[in-house]
C-alpha positions in Angstrom: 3.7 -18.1 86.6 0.4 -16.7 87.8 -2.3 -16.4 85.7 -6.0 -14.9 86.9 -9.0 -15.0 85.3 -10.6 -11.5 85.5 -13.8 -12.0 83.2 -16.0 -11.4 86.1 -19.1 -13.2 83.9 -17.0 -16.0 83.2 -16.1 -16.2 87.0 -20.0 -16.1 87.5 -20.7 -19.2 85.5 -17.5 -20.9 86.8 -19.0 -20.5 90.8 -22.3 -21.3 89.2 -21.6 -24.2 87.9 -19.0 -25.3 90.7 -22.2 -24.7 93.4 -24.3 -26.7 91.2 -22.1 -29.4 91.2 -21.8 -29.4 87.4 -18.1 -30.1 87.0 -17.5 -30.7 83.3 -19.2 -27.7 82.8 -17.0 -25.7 85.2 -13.7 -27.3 84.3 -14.7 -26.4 80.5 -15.2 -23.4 81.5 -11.8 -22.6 83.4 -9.8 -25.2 80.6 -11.4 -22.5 77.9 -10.2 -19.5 79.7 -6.5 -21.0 80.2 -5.6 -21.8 77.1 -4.8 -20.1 73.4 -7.1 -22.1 70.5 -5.9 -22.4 67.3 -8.2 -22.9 64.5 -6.6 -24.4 61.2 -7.5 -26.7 58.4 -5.5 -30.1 58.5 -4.0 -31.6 54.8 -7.8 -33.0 54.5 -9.6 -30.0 54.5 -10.9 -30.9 57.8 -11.3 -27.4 60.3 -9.6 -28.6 63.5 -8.8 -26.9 66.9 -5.7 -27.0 69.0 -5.7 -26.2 72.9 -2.4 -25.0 74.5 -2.0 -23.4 77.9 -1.7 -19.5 77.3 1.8 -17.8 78.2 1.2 -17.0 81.9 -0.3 -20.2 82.4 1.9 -22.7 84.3 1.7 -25.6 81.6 1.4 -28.5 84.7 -1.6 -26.9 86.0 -2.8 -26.6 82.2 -2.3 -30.6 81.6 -4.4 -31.1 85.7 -7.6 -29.1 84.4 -7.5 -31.1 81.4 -7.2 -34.1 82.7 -10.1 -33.1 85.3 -12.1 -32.0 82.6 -11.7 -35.5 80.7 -12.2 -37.1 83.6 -15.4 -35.6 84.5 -16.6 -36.2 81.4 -15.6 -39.6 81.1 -13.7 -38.6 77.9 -9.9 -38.6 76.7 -7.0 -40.8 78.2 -7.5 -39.8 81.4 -11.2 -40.3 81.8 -10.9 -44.0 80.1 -8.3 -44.5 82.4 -10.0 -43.8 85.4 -13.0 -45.2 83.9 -11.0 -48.8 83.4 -9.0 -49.3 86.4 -9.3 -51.7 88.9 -8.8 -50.0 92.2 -8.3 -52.4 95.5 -8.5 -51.0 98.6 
């Protein structure tokens, strides 16, 4: 599956941000374009959100950008995995 992002503004703020070294901002931005959002109220009466990758969108490379984005945000299971670990090398 290939999927291209054609919003030429949103590919402006995506280079922007990626030049300017501001990479939760330009992983939000490509994690926004690649997935479907669905907006629903939970058995509380809470409004929630739910991300999934959109049809074209090769689910793997979905679940990478979010973990990037998490990571670069130091949010999420993978950034407080990251965050924790004990590296040795």
């Amino acid at each position: 599956m290939t999927y291209t992002i054609k919003d030429q503004d949103v590919l402006k703020l995506i280079h922007k941000a990626y030049i300017g070294d501001k990479w939760p901002e330009a992983y939000k931005l490509v994690f926004d374009e690649i997935s479907q959002i669905t907006i629903f109220i939970d058995s509380f009466g809470n409004l929630r959100s739910k991300y999934a990758p959109r049809s074209e969108v090769d689910e793997n490379a979905w679940v990478w950008i979010k973990g990037a984005r998490e990571v670069n945000t130091n949010s999420g299971a993978f950034g407080a995995d990251i965050e924790n670990a004990d590296y040795v090398f």
